[in-house]
LUMDRENDREN-164535 format. One line per 10 residues: number of its first residue (from 0); their letters; for each residue x, y, z of C-alpha. Coordinates in Angstrom, 1 decimal. Each point is the difference from the previous one (the first is absolute). Layout:
N
NUM> a> X:Y:Z | ...
//
This chain:
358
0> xxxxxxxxxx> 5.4:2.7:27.0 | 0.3:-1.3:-3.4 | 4.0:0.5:-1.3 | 1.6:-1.5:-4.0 | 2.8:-2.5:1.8 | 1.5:-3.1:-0.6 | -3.2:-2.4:1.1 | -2.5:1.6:-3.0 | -2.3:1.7:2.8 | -0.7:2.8:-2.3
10> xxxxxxxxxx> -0.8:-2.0:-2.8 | -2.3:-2.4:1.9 | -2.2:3.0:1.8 | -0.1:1.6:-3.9 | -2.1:-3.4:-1.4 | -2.7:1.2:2.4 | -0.5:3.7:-0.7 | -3.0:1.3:-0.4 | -0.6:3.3:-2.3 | -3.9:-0.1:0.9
20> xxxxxxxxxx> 1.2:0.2:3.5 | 2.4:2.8:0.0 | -2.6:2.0:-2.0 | -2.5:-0.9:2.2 | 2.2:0.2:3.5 | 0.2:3.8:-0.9 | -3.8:0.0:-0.6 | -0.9:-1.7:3.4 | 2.1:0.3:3.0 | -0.9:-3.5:1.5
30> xxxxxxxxxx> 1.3:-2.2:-2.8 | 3.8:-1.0:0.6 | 2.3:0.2:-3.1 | 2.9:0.2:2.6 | 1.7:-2.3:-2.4 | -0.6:2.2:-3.3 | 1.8:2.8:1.8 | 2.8:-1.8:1.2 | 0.2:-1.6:-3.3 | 0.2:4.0:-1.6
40> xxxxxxxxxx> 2.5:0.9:3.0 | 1.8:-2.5:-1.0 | -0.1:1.0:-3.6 | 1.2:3.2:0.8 | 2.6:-0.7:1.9 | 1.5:-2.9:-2.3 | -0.2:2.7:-2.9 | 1.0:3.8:1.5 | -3.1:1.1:-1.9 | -1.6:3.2:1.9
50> xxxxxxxxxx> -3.6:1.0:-0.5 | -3.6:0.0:1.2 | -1.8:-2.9:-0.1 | 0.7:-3.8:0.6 | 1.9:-1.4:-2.5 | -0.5:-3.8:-0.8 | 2.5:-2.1:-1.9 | -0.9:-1.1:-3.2 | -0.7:-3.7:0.7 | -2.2:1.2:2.3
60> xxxxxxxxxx> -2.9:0.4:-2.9 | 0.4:-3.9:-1.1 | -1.2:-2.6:1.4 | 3.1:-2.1:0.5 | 3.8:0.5:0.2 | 2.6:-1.3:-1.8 | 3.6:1.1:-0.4 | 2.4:-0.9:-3.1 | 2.9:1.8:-1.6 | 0.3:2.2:-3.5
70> xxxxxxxxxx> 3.5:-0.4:-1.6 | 0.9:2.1:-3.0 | 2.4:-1.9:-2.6 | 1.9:1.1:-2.9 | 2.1:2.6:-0.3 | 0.7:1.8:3.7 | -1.9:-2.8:1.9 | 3.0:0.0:2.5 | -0.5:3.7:0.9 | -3.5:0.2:1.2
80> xxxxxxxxxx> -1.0:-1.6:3.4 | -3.5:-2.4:0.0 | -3.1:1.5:1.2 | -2.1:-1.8:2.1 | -3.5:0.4:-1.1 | -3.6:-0.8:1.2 | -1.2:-2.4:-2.7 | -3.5:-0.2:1.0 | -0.1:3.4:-0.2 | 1.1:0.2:-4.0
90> xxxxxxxxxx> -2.5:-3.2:-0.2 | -3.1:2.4:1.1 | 1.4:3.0:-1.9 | 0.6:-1.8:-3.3 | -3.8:-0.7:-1.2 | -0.6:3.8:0.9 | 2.8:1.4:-2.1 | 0.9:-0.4:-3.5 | 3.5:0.6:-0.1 | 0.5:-2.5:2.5
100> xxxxxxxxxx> -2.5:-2.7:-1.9 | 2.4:1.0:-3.0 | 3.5:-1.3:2.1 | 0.6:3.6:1.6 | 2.2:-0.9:3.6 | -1.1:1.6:3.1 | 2.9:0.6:3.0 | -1.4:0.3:3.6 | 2.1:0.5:2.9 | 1.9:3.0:-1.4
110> xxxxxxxxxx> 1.3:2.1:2.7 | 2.0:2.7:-1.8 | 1.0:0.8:-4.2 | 0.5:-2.7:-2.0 | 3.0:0.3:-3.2 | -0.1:-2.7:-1.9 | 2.8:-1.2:-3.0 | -1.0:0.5:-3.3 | 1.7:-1.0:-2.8 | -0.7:1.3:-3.9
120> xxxxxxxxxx> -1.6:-3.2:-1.2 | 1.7:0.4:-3.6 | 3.6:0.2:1.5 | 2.2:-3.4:0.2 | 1.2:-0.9:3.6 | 2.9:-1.7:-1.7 | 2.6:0.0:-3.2 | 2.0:-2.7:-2.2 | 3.7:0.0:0.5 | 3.2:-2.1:-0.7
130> xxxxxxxxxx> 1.9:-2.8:1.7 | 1.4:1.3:2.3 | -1.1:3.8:-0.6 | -2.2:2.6:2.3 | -3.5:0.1:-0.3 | -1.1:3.6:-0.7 | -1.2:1.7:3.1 | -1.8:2.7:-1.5 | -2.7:0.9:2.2 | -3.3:-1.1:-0.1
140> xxxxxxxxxx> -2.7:2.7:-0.1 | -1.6:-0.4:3.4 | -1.8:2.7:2.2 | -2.4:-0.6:2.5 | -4.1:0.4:0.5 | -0.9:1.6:2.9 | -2.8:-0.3:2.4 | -1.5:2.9:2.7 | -3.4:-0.6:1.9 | -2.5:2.3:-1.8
150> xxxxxxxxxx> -3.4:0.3:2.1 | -3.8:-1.7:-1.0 | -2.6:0.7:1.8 | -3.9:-1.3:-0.3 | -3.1:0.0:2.1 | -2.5:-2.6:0.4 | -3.7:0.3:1.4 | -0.7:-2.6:3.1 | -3.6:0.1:1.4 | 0.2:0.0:3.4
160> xxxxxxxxxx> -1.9:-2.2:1.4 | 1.4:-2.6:-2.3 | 3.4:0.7:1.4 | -0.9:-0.5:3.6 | -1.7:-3.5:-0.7 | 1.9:-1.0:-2.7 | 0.4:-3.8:-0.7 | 2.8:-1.9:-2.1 | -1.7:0.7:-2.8 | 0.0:3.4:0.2
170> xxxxxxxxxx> 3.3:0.3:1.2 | 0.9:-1.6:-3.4 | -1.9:2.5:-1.8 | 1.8:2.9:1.7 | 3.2:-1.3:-0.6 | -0.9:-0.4:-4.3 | -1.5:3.6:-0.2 | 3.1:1.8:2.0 | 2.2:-2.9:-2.5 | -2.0:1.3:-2.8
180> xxxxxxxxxx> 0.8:3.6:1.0 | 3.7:-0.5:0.3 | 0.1:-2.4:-3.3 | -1.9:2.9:-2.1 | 2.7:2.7:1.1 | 2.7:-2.0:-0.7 | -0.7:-1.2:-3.5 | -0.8:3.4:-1.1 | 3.5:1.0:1.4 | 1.4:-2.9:-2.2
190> xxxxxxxxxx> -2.0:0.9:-2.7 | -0.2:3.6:-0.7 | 2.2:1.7:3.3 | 1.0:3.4:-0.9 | 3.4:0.4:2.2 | 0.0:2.5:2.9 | -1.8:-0.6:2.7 | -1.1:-3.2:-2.3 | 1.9:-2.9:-0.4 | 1.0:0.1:-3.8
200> xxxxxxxxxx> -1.6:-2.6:-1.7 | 0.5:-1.8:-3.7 | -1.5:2.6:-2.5 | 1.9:2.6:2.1 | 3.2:-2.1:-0.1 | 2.7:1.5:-2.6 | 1.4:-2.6:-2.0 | -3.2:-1.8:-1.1 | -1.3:-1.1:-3.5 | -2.8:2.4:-0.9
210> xxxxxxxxxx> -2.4:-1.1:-3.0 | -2.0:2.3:-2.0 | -3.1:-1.4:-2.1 | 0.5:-0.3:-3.6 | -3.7:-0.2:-1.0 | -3.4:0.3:1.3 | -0.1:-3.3:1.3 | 3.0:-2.1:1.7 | 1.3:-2.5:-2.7 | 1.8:-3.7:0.9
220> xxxxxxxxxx> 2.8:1.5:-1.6 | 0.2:3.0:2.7 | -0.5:-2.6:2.7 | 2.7:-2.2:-0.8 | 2.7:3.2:-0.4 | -0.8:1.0:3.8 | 0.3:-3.3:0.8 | 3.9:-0.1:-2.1 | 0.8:3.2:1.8 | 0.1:-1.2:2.8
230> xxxxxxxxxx> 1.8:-3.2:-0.3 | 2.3:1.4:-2.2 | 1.0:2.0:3.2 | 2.1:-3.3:1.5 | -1.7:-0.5:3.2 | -1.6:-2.8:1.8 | -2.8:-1.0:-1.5 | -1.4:-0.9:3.2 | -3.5:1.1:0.5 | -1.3:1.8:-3.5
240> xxxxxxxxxx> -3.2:1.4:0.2 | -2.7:2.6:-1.0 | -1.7:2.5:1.8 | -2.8:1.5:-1.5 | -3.8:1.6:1.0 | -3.2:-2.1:-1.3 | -0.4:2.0:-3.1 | 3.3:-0.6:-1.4 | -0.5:-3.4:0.9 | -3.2:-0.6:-1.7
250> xxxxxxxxxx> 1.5:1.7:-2.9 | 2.6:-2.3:-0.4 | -2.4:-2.6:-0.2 | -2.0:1.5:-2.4 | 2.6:0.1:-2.5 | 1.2:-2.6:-2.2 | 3.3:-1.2:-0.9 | -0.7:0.5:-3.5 | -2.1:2.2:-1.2 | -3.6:-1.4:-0.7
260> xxxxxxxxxx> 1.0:-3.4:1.2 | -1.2:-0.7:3.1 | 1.8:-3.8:-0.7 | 3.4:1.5:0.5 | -1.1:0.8:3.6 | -0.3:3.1:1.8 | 2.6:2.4:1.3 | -0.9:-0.9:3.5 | -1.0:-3.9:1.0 | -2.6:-1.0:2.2
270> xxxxxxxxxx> 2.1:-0.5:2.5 | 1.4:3.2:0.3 | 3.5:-0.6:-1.6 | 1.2:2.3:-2.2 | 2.8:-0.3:-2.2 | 0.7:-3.1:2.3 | 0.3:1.4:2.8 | -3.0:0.2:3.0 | -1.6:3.5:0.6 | -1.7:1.7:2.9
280> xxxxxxxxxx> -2.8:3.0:0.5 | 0.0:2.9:2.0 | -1.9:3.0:-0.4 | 3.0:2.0:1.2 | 1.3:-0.1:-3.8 | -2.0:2.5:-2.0 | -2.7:-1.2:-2.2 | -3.3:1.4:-1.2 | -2.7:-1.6:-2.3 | -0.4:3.3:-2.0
290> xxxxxxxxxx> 3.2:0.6:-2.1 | -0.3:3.5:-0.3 | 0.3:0.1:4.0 | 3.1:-1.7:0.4 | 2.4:-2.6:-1.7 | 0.4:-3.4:1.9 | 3.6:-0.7:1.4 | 2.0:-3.2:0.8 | 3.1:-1.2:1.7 | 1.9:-2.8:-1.1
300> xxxxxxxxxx> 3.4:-1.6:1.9 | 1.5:-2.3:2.6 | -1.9:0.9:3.0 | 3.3:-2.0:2.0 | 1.3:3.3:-0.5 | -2.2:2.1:1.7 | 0.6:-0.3:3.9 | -2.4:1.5:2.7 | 1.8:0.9:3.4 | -2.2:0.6:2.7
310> xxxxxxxxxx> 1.3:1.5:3.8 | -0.9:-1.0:3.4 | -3.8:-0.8:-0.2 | -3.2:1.2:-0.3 | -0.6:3.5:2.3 | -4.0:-0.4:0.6 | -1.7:3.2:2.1 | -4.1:-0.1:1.1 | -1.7:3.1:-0.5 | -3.8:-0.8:0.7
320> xxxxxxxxxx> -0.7:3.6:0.5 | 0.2:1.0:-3.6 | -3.1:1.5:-0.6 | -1.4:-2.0:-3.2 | 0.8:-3.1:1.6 | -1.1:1.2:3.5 | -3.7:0.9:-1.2 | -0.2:-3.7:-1.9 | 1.6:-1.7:3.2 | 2.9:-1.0:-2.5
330> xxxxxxxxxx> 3.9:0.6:1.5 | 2.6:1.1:-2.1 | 3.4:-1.9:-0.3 | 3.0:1.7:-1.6 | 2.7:-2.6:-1.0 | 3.6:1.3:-1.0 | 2.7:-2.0:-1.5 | 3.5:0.6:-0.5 | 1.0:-1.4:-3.7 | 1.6:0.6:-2.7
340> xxxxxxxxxx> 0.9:-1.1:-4.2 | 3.5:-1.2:-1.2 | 0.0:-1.1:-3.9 | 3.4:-1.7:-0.1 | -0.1:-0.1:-4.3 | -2.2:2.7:-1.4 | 0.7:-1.5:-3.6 | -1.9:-3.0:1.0 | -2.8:1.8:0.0 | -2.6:1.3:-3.2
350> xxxxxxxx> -2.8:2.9:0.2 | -2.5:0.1:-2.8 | -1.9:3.0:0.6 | -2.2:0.9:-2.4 | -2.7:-3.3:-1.3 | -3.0:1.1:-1.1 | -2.3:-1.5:2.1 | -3.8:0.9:-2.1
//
């Protein structure tokens, strides 16, 4: 029986999980993913989490584990305990999402709501005073940004056969497209999350910049004032960035500098940067090659300030009875996940919603 203790058992047992296996072990009575389930049990067990299904941790979808330590500093640093956190995990999520390519954090492990300090960026922590004298203990402005696990879910086609004699190599491919699943949901939930039963993401956020279009076409001059509203809002310029679809982006680098001088440079560079800073695509922004359809959008911040907390693991149930999948010999997998998004400093954030993207 496989039991989290003080000799690493657990972790040792979750290098060699198998996905293909499980999937497969539900397909086929005589292959033996003994250790999967005892991993899920496990995983249950460790977490309080109820449902249906097997529920695998996190790590469990990478090919290696390794364990390290994320600290907060500045202001409240003391008041918020370190989280232990798969890293190999982030490391498979990261090429898949574009918040987290941008700097955004991810938190595994959670086990219950998560408050974190937050201090108004623009308020000194401190005050001059005489020899001898008081400093001035006004308060500081600080409130808190709260976390509660909001529920994904996403389902992936397996063929059958596949999964009963799966090699490494397909076990590797599972793992991306269930990865690639997960990383889809939760970048739109960074991105565009409407609150609810949503995690609320950055255009939803109150408190950010907003940026309306001053002509038909974005100018250098409208680029650089996103750019200044945001680091005029006093916080860490840690991980500045742009988020935009492929029309903006090839908009941006369609447009000079200057007008008519294409020696000034363009409003994008080849390399993507744009009012120096680096810039990502996702199609989860809105964007449209016909105008009249829809206006481009953008986001522009720190993406340190943008964290992703994510609960207990990955809840995974087989359904090869579905009856799309069933006549194509495919099986269904439905994969939940317990997450959520805190934006610590909405100010450090920008939306330009409206670039014409003809």
């Amino acid at each position: 029986t496989i039991h989290q203790s003080g000799n690493n058992e657990f972790d040792r047992e979750k290098r060699n999980f198998s996905l293909t296996k499980l999937i497969a072990s539900q397909l086929e009575p005589s292959i033996d993913a003994s250790r999967e389930r005892e991993i899920c049990q496990e995983q249950r067990r460790l977490t309080g989490k109820k449902g249906e299904g097997s529920l695998i941790p996190f790590e469990c979808l990478t090919p290696q584990l390794e364990k390290r330590v994320l600290t907060y500093a500045g202001d409240g640093s003391n008041l918020v305990s370190t989280q232990v956190m798969e890293s190999e995990f982030i490391s498979a999520l990261q090429p898949l999402s574009v918040a987290t390519i941008l700097g955004a954090r991810v938190l595994t492990g959670l086990m219950s709501d998560i408050a974190l300090p937050r201090q108004d960026a623009r308020t000194p922590t401190g005050a001059w005073f005489a020899e001898n004298g008081a400093i001035n203990t006004a308060d500081m402005s600080l409130d808190q940004v709260t976390g509660t696990a909001k529920h994904y879910g996403c389902i992936t086609s397996f063929g059958r056969k596949t999964m009963i004699s799966a090699t490494p190599g397909v076990e590797q491919i599972a793992r991306q497209l269930l990865m690639a699943n997960i990383a889809a949901g939760l970048d739109l939930a960074v991105l565009k999350g409407g609150g609810g039963s949503a995690p609320t993401g950055i255009t939803a956020t109150t408190g950010i910049h907003t940026k309306s279009s001053s002509s038909a076409n974005p100018t250098y001059a409208e680029v650089l004032d996103v750019v200044a509203r945001v680091k005029n809002s006093n916080v860490p310029m840690t991980n500045l960035g742009w988020a935009l679809n492929a029309f903006a982006e090839a908009k941006f680098k369609s447009i000079t500098k200057v007008s008519s001088d294409a020696g000034a440079g363009f409003l994008m560079d080849d390399d993507g940067r744009l009012g120096g800073s680096p810039s990502a695509v996702s199609s989860q922004l809105l964007g449209n090659p016909d105008p009249t359809a829809v206006d481009s959008e953008v986001i522009y911040g720190d993406w340190s300030q943008v964290i992703v907390g994510m609960w207990n693991g990955v809840e995974i149930l087989i359904n090869p009875y579905e009856a799309d999948a069933y006549s194509k010999g495919n099986v269904w997998v439905r994969a939940i996940v317990d997450a959520d998004v805190l934006v610590r400093h909405p100010e450090a954030f920008a939306h330009w919603e409206d670039i014409k993207s003809d």
